[in-house]
Each structure stands twice: as C-alpha cells, then as structure tokens.
C-alpha positions, -999 to +999 in steps of 0.1 A: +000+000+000+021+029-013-004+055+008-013+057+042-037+075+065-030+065+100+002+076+122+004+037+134+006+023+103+031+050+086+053+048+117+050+010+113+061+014+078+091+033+087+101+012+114+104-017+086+118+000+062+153-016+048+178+014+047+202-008+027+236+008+009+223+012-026+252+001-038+257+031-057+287+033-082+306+065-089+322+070-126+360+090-117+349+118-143+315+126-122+333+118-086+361+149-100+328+170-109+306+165-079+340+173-058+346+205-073+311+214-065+315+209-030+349+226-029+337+260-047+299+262-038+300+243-007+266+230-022+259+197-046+223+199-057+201+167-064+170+173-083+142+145-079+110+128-088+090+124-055+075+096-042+101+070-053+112+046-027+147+048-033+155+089-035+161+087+002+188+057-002+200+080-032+205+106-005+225+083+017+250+072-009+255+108-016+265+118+018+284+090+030+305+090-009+312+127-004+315+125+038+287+151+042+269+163+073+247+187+058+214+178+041+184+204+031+151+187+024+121+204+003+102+196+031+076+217+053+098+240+077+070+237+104+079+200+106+111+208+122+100+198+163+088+168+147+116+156+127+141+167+149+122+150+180+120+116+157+160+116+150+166+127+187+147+086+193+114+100+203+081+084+186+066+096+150+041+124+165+012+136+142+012+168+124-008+180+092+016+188+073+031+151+073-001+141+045-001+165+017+005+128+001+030+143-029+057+121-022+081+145-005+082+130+027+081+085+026+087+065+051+122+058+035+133+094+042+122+091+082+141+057+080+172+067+066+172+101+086+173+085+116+200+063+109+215+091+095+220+110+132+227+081+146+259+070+128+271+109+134+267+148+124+234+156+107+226+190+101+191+194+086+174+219+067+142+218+058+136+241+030+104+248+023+090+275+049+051+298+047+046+317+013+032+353+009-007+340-015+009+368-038+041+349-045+052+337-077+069+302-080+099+319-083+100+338-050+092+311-033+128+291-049+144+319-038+127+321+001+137+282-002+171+291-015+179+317+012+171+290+042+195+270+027+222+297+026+210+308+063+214+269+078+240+261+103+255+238+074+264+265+052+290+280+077+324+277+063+334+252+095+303+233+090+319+205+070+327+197+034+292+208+025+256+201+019+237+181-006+206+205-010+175+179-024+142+195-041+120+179-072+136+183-102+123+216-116+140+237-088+173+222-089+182+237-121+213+261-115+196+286-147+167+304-151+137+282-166+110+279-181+090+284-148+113+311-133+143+311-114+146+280-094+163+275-062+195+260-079+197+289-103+195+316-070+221+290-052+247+294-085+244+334-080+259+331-045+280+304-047+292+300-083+302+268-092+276+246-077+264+216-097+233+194-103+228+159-101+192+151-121+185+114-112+172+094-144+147+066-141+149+040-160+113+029-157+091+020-128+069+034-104+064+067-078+037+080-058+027+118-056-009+123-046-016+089-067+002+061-085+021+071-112+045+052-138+079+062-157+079+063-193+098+025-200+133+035-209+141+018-246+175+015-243+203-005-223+199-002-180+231-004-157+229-035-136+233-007-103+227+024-096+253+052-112+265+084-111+278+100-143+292+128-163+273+128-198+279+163-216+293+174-185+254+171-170+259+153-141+232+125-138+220+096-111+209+068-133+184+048-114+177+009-132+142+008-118+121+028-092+093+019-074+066+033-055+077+046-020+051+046+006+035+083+021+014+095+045-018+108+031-047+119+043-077+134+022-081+171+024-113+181+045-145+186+025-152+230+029-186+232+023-199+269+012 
C-alpha cells in the first residue's frame, strides 16, 4: 500500500523499512565534478522525482561517498519539532503537514534520517518554509534558496558541504521555463555549484496517486550510477518503485 492515512501504520512502515547501501557506483569523471562542487559552492544539488522509494537511499549514498553532514530537504519548515524529535529517538508524533500525500516525505526518508543521526553529524534543513498567496513560483525558490544559505551547514566550518535535495524543476542552476529556481538563486551566491538530475529508468512513484515512468528503450546499468554525460551530471536509477507516504484526504469545505 504505497499510501497511508494512519500515524500507526506509517510509523510501522518506517520502522520496517530496509535502509540498505544502494550500492551506488561512482564514474572518476562525475566523482572529480561533484568534488569541485563541493569545494567552490559548498553545495551539490540533487533534483528528484517524489514519491520513489529509493530517492532517500540515493540521498544516503550521496552523503556517505562525499563524507557530508549537511542535508536540506524540500520539506515543510513547520515539521522541524517533529523531525528533529524523531531523529533525537522520540516516537513519529502527528502533524498536518506530514499528509499532503506528494511524495516529498516517505517512510524511507524518516528511516534513513534516523539512521542518519545516529551513525554521526546531521545537520538538517528543511527548506520549504510559509509563502506570501501573492508569490510567484519563483519567489518562493528563492525564500527556499535563502534557508538554505542561512542553515548552520552553510557555515564555512560546518563541513565539506551540503547536498541540498528538491523535485527536479528547482534544482536547475539557470533560469527556466518556470522562473528562477532555487538552484539557479544558489549558483548566484555560490558559483560553481552543480546538479545531479536522477534518471529513471522505468518503474513506479507515488505523488498524490500512482504514477509510472515512461519504460526507458535503451540498455539499463545493472546498479545504480553516477555519471558525467555532456558534463550534466546524472543519477541513473535501473528501476524505481513506489515509496510509501502519508496521506490523508483534504477536508470537505462546504460553502
């Protein structure tokens, strides 16, 4: 059941959850580019699809390969007594903003944050903080982008850096379609970060309901990879599959 509505059965959930090492496989050329990243920006940028099950064990590979303590989530700010409570070993405690149900938060991600703190530093940013109704999509990436430059984490003795995670259409480091993302707003400060867009291969994710990749036609990597391809760098994923997040329907407003 990729959705759930109770706080038993989702705390259940991440309880059994397997954060396993993804066995994740790093090509010299994109090691070299994600480094300089880290060394110029102090940032490495990692746009997703939400709702997979494996993004958060993307996240851990990411952080243990480049020895990062830093992490910022595009997840609700308000959430931050909760989270941090969970990771100190305190119980899952309810909150409305854990079911919006768009894939952003999974059990996976509670899972792997808590073993996360426990194995050492974890500073945590959680990016995604109350918006003016007036705002356009690109002031919000820029509020987001400014709590990440604010965070303990970006401090020059915080560490070797942060991996800063959002959906893929704010991870771009220039201006879009859409706006300018948070990437793009990131790049003006600290020139020189990079992106890592993960590619799925195929499979499944949930945001608000099931959803399926497009089937990739060509050849798969037996494990999951991260490479330099026309100096993009990119997170191939073989196969992805649904991750499971709380949901709860929104309350019926009646006129």
């Amino acid at each position: 059941m990729p959705a759930l509505a109770s706080l038993a059965e989702f705390a259940r959930a991440v309880a059994d959850f397997p954060a396993a090492d993804l066995g994740l496989e790093v090509e010299p050329a994109a090691r070299g580019a994600a480094e300089r990243s880290l060394a110029q920006s102090g940032y490495l940028l990692l746009g997703e699809v939400h709702g997979v099950r494996e993004n958060p064990l993307i996240i851990a590979a990411l952080l243990r390969e480049f020895g990062l303590a830093g992490l910022a989530l595009e997840w609700p700010d308000g959430l931050a007594p909760v989270v941090g409570a969970f990771l100190s070993g305190k119980g899952l405690a309810d909150h409305p903003l854990l079911w919006a149900g768009d894939g952003r938060i999974t059990a996976g991600h509670l899972a792997v944050l808590r073993e996360l703190a426990a194995a050492g530093p974890l500073e945590l940013t959680l990016t995604d903080g109350l918006v003016d109704a007036g705002w356009s999509w690109s002031q919000r990436d820029e509020a987001m982008a400014r709590r990440v430059l604010a965070a303990p984490a970006a401090a020059p003795a915080a560490g070797p850096g942060t991996l800063v995670v959002a959906g893929n259409a704010h991870t771009p480091v220039r201006p879009t379609a859409l706006g300018v993302p948070l990437g793009a707003v990131l790049a003006s400060c600290r020139p020189g970060v990079r992106e890592i867009r993960i590619d799925y291969r195929g499979g499944g994710y949930y945001n608000v309901a099931p959803r399926r990749f497009r089937p990739c036609t060509g050849s798969r990597p037996l494990s999951p990879a991260l490479v330099l391809r026309n100096e993009n760098l990119t997170l191939i994923l073989p196969a992805a599959t649904e991750a499971v997040v709380p949901q709860r329907p929104w309350p019926l407003v009646l006129p």
